[in-house]
C-alpha positions in Angstrom: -20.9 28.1 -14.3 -19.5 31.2 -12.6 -16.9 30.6 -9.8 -15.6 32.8 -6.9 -11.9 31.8 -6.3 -10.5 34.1 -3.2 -6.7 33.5 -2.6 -4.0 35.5 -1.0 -1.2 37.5 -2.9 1.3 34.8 -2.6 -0.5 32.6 -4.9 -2.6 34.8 -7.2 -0.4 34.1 -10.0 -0.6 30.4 -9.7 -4.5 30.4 -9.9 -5.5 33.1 -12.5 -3.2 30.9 -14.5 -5.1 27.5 -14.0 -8.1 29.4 -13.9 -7.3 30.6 -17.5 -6.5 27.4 -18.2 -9.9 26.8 -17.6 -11.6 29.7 -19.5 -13.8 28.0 -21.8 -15.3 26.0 -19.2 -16.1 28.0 -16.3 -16.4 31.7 -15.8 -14.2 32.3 -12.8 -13.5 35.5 -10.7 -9.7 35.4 -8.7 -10.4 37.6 -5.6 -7.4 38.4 -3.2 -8.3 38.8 0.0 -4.8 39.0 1.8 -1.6 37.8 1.6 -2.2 33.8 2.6 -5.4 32.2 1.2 -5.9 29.7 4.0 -6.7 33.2 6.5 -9.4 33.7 4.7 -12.8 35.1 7.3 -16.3 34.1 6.7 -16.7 37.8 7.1 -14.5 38.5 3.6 -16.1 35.6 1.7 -19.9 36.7 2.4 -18.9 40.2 1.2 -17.5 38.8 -2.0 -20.2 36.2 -2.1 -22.9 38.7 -2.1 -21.3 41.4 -4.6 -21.4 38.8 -7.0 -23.7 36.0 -8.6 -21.9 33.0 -8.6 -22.7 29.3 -8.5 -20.0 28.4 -5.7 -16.6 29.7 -3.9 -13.9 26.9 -4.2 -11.8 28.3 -0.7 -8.0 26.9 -0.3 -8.2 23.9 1.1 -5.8 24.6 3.9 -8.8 26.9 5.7 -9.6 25.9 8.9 -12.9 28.5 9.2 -16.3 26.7 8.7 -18.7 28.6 6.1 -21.7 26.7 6.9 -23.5 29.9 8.0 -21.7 31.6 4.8 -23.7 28.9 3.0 -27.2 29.2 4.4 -27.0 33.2 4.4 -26.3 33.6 0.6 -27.5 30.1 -1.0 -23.9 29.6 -2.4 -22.4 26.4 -1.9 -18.5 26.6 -0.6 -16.2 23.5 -1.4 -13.0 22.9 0.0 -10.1 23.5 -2.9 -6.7 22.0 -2.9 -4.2 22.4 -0.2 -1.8 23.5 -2.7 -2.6 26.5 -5.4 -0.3 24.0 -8.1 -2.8 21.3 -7.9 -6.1 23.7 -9.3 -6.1 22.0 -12.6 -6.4 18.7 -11.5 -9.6 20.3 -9.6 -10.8 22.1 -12.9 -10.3 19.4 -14.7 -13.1 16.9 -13.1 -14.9 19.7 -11.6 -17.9 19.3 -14.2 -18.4 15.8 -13.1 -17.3 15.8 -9.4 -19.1 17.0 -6.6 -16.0 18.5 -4.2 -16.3 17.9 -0.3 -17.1 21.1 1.6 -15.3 19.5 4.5 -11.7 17.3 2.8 -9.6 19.7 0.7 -10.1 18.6 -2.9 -6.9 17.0 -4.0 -7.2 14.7 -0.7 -10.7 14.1 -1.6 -10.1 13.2 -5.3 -7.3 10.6 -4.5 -9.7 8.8 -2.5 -12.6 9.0 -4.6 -10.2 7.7 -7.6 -8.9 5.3 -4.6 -12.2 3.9 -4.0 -13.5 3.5 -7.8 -10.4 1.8 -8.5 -10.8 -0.6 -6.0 -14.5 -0.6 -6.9 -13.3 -1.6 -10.3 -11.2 -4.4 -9.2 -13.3 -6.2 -7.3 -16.2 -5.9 -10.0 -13.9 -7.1 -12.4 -12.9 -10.3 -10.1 -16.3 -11.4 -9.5 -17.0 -11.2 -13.2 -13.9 -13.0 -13.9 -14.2 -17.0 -15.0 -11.1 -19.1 -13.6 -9.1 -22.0 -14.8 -10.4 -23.2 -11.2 -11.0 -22.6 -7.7 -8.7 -23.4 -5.0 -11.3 -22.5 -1.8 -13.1 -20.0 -2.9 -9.8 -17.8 -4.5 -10.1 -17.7 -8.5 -6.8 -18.9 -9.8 -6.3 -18.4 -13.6 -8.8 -17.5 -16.6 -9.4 -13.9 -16.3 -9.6 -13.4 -12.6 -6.9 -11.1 -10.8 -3.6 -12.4 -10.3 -3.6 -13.7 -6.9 -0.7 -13.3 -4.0 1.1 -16.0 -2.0 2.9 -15.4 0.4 5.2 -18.2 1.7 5.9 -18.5 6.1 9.5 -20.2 6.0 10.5 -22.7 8.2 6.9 -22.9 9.8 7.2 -25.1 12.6 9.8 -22.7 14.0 7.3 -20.1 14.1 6.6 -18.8 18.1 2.8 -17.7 16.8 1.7 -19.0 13.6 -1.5 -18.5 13.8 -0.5 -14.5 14.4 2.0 -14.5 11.3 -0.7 -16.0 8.9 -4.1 -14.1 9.7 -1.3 -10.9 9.5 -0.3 -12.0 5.8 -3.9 -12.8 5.2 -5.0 -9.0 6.1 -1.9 -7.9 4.3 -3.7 -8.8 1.4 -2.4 -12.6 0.7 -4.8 -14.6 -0.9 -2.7 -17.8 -0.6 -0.5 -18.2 2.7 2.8 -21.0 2.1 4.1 -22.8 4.9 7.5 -23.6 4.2 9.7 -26.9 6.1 13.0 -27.4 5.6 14.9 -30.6 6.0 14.9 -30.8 9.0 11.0 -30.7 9.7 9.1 -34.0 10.4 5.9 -35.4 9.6 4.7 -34.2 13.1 6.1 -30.9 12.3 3.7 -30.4 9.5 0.4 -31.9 11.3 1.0 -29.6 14.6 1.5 -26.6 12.2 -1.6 -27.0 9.4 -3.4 -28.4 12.8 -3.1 -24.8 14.7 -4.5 -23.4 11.9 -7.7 -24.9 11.5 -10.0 -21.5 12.2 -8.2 -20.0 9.3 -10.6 -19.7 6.3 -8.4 -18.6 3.6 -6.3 -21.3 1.3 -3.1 -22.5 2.7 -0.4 -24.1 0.6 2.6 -26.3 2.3 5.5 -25.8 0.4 8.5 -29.1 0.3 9.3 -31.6 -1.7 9.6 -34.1 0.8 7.0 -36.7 0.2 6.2 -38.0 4.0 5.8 -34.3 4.8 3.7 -33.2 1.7 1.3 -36.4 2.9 1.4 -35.1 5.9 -0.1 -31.6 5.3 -2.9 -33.0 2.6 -5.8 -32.7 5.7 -5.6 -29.2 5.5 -3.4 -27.9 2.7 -5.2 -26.3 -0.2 -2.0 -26.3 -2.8 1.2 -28.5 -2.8 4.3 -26.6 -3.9 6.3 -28.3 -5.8 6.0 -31.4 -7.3 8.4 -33.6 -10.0 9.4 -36.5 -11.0 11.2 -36.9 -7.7 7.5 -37.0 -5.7 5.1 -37.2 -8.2 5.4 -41.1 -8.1 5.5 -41.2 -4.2 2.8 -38.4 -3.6 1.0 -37.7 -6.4 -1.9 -40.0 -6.2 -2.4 -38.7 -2.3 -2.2 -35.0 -3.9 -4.5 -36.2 -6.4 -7.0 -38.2 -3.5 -7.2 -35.1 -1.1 -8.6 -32.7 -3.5 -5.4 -30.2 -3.5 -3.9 -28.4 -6.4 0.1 -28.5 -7.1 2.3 -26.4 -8.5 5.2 -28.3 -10.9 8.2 -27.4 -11.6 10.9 -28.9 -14.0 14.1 -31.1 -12.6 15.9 -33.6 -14.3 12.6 -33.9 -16.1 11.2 -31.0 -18.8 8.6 -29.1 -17.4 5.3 -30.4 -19.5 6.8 -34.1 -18.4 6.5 -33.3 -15.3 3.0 -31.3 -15.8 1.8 -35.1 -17.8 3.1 -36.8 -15.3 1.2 -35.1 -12.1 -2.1 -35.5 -14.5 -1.0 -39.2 -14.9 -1.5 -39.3 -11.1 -4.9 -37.3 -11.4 -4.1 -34.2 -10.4 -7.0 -31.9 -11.7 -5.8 -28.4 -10.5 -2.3 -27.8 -12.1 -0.2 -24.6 -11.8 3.2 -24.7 -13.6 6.4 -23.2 -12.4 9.2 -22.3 -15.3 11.2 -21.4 -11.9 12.4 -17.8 -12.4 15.5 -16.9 -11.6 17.5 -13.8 -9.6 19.0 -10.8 -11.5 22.6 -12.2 -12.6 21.9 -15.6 -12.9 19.4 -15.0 -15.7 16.5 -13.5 -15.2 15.7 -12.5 -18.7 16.7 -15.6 -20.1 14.1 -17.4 -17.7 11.2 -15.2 -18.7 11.1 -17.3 -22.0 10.0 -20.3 -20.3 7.2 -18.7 -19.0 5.6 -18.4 -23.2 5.7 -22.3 -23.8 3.1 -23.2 -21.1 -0.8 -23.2 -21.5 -1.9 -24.1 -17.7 -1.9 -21.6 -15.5 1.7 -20.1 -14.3 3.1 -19.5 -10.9 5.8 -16.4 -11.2 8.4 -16.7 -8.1 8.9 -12.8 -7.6 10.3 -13.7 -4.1 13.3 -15.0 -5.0 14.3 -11.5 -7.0 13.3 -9.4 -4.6 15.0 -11.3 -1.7 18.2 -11.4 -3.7 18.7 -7.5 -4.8 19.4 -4.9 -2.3 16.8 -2.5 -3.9 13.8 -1.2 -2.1 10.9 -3.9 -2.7 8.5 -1.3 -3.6 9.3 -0.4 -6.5 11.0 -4.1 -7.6 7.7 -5.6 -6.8 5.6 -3.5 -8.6 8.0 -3.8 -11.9 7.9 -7.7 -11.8 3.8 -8.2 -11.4 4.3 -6.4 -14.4 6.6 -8.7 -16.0 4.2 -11.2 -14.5 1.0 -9.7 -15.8 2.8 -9.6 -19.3 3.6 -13.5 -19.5 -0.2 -14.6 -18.1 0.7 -15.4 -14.8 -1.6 -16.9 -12.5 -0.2 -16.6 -8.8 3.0 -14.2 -7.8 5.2 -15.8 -5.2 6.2 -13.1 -2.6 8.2 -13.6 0.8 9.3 -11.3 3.8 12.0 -13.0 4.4 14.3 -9.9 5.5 14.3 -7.1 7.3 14.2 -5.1 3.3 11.6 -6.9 2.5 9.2 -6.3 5.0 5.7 -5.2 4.1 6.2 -6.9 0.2 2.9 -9.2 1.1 1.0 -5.8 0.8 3.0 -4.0 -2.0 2.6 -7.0 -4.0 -1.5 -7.2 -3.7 -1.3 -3.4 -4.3 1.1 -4.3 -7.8 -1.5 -7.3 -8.4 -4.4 -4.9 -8.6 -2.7 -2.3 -10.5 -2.1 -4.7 -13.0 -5.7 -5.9 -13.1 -6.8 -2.1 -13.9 -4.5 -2.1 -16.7 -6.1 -4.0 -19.0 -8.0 -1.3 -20.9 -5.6 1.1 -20.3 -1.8 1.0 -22.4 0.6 1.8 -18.8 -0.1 0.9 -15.6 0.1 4.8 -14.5 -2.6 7.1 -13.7 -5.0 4.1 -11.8 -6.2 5.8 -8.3 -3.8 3.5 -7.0 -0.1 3.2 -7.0 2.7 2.1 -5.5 4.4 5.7 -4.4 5.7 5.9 -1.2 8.9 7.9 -1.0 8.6 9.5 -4.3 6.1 12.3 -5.4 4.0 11.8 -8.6 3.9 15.9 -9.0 6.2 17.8 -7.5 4.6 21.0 -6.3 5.5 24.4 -7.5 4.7 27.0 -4.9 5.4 31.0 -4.7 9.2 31.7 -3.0 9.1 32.8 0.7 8.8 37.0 0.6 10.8 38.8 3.9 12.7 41.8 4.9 15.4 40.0 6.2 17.9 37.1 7.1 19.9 35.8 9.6 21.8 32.2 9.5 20.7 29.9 12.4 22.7 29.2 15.1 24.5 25.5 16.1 22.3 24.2 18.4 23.6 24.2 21.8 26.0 21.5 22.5 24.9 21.2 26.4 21.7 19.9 27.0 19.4 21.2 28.9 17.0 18.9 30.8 13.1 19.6 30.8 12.4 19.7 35.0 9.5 17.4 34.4 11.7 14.7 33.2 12.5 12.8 30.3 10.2 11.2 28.3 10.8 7.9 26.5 9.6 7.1 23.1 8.9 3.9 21.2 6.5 2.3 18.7 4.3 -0.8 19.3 2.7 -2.4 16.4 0.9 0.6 14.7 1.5 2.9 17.7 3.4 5.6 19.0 4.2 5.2 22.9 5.6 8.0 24.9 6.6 6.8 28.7 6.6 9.8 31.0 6.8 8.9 35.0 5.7 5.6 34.3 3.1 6.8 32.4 2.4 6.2 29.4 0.4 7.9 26.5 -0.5 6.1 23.0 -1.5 7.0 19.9 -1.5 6.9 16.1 -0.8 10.5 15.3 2.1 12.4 16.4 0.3 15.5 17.2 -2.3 13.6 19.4 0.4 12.2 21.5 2.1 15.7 21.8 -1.0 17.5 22.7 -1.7 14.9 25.3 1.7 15.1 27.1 1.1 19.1 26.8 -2.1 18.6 28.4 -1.3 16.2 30.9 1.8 18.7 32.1 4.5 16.1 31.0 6.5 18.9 29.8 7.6 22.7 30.3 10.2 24.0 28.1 9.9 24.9 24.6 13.2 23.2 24.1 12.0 20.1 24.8 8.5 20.6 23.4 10.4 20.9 19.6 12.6 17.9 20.3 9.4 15.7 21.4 7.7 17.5 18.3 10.9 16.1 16.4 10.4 12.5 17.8 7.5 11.5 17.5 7.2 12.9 14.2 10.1 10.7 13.6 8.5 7.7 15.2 5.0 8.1 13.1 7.3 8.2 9.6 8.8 5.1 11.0 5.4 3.2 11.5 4.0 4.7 8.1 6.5 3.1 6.3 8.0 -0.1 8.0 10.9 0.9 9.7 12.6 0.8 12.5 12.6 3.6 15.2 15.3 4.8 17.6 14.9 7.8 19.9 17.9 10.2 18.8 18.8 8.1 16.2 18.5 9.0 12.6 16.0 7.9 10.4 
């Protein structure tokens, strides 16, 4: 396969070397056709195209110039390369069995084909799976995925329940806890599990007050957690209404507890060793998670909740631990303001750890858990000038755009920018910009970087979970 690769000076070095890489595989010609690869003109590719007899032209993938007429004049196909020269070999290296996009520039095109195999994968994998049992329609156990659940403290405080469980739900929960705390009632429980009756997907109630756990079993899918304090109160109810339980030890062992709740003739048994927060012994609890047989329940929530560490990466590294021990169901809470968003990073660690099972790490999957942190750092040419200046302080004084101000803020997954009384929405920063430039909300250039700035700032803030203020820092 002969390849045209046209690049500009800055980065020739870079891609005769991964082109050399390469040698055996593909016969490749580096053309430079200027100093910056993504100014490459249709006009310079067809004369290159047509000196030579090549196969295709892999173009940088930060070219904005469409070659469709390229194409159809000289037969040669032209796909979209990386946006960075660095990440050619990752191209070369699936380029005999990938098609590129002529349209997405490759490295953005093969995350998301790995993306969607992966999940591909995982969801072939779950439907294959057989389960210890089914608690509506979710697998629990056997070889199916672990599965999520995601616990709604204090419940009947909640202003819109509804709204907080369908959100976990498409978060990627597949079990959604209501939580009651002492002082919850019977009614409590019944108005809660009641509101909820459109929701299709499994809902657990989480005490261990008996007249409350009785007062959930209409509805509630899973009982969380039962002993020898309530198994003799509730368990044949738990038993009568169809519902699984999850046991934990107390003054009684744990597989006393687990015979006991069969005793009562619970079918559908998930058993809690109760793990416990880094510095009151963590390791030491993971033992008790090897002398079980039923399925386990593994309580990451209480970890993360209790370390001020970002839950990313914490959540990730226990489903591992979980994965490791058999676990069944991960617990998972958003408790806190840290936590927010662990419902999701927790599916995402849960089906990480179900493509790892033919693989010895859980690294190189399609999917990860990155967010701040690279995978590859890119390497790219040093800047070339004549000459330098230091910038300038900006100016202290503030000089005010004629047109007025213009507020900004984010709703849900939205930027907002209030000019007038008149505001302009939107998802991407640049679209928001380009409509306020349009719409002649602004007039200095001043002000048109420091909007720039903002709702740059404000997108970041919606992309990963946090909380925006306008001339604040992020």
């Amino acid at each position: 396969m002969r390849i045209l690769l046209p690049t500009g000076s800055a980065t020739v070095a870079i891609v005769k070397a991964a082109a050399e890489r390469f040698s055996d595989r593909y016969e490749t010609d580096v053309a430079v056709t200027g100093e910056i690869a993504s100014f490459l003109a249709p006009a310079d590719l067809r004369v290159l195209l047509v000196a030579g007899d090549y196969d295709m032209a892999i173009v940088s993938g930060m070219c904005t110039a469409s070659f469709a007429d390229i194409e159809r004049e000289t037969g040669v196909p032209v796909y979209r390369g990386p946006r960075h020269a660095a990440d050619l070999p990752l191209v070369f290296s699936v380029l005999d069995r990938v098609r590129l996009s002529k349209t997405v520039p490759a490295d953005e095109f093969l995350a998301q084909t790995r993306r969607e195999e992966a999940f591909r994968q995982v969801a072939l994998r779950e439907a294959e799976a057989e389960a210890d049992f089914i608690v509506r329609g979710v697998k629990i156990g056997g070889g199916s995925r672990m599965k999520v659940l995601a616990e709604i403290m204090d419940a009947h405080k909640r202003d819109d329940l509804p709204a907080d469980v369908r959100r976990f739900f498409a978060d990627g929960a597949d079990i959604v806890d209501l939580g009651f705390g002492f002082d919850a009632a019977p009614g409590d429980v019944e108005r809660c599990f009641a509101a909820l009756a459109d929701i299709e997907g499994p809902l657990a109630v989480d005490t261990q007050d008996p007249s409350l756990i009785a007062a959930a079993l209409f509805r509630a899918d899973l009982v969380l957690s039962l002993h020898e304090g309530n198994i003799p109160a509730v368990g044949e109810a738990v038993a009568d209404a169809g519902a699984a339980a999850v046991v934990v030890p107390r003054e009684r062992t744990l597989p006393e507890n687990l015979a006991a709740a069969q005793d009562a003739g619970i079918r559908c048994l998930i058993a809690d060793p109760l793990l416990q927060p880094v510095g009151s012994g963590l390791a030491a609890s993971l033992s008790g998670f090897m002398e079980v047989s039923c399925p386990l329940f593994f309580g990451a929530g209480n970890v993360v909740e209790l370390l001020d560490a970002d839950s990313s990466g914490a959540n990730a590294l226990l489903a591992g631990m979980a994965h490791e021990v058999g676990a069944a169901v991960v617990f998972t809470s958003e408790h806190s303001d840290k936590t927010t968003g662990s419902v999701a990073e927790m599916r995402r660690a849960t089906e990480m750890m179900a493509l790892v099972t033919d693989r010895p790490y859980p690294k190189d999957l399609g999917l990860d858990l990155l967010i701040l942190k690279e995978k590859r750092r890119r390497r790219e040419p040093p800047l070339e000038y004549g000459g330098i200046m230091d910038a300038h302080p900006a100016a202290d004084e503030i000089v005010y755009d004629p047109l007025g101000c213009i507020r900004i803020g984010i709703e849900g997954d939205c930027i907002v920018a209030v000019h007038k009384d008149r505001a302009v929405r939107g998802r991407r920063w640049e679209d928001v910009f380009y409509t306020l430039l349009e719409n002649g909300s602004l007039s200095r250039l001043d002000h048109a970087a420091y909007l720039g700035k903002e709702l740059f700032k404000a997108e970041l803030a919606i992309r990963y979970r946090r909380s925006f203020e306008q001339d604040g820092p992020f």
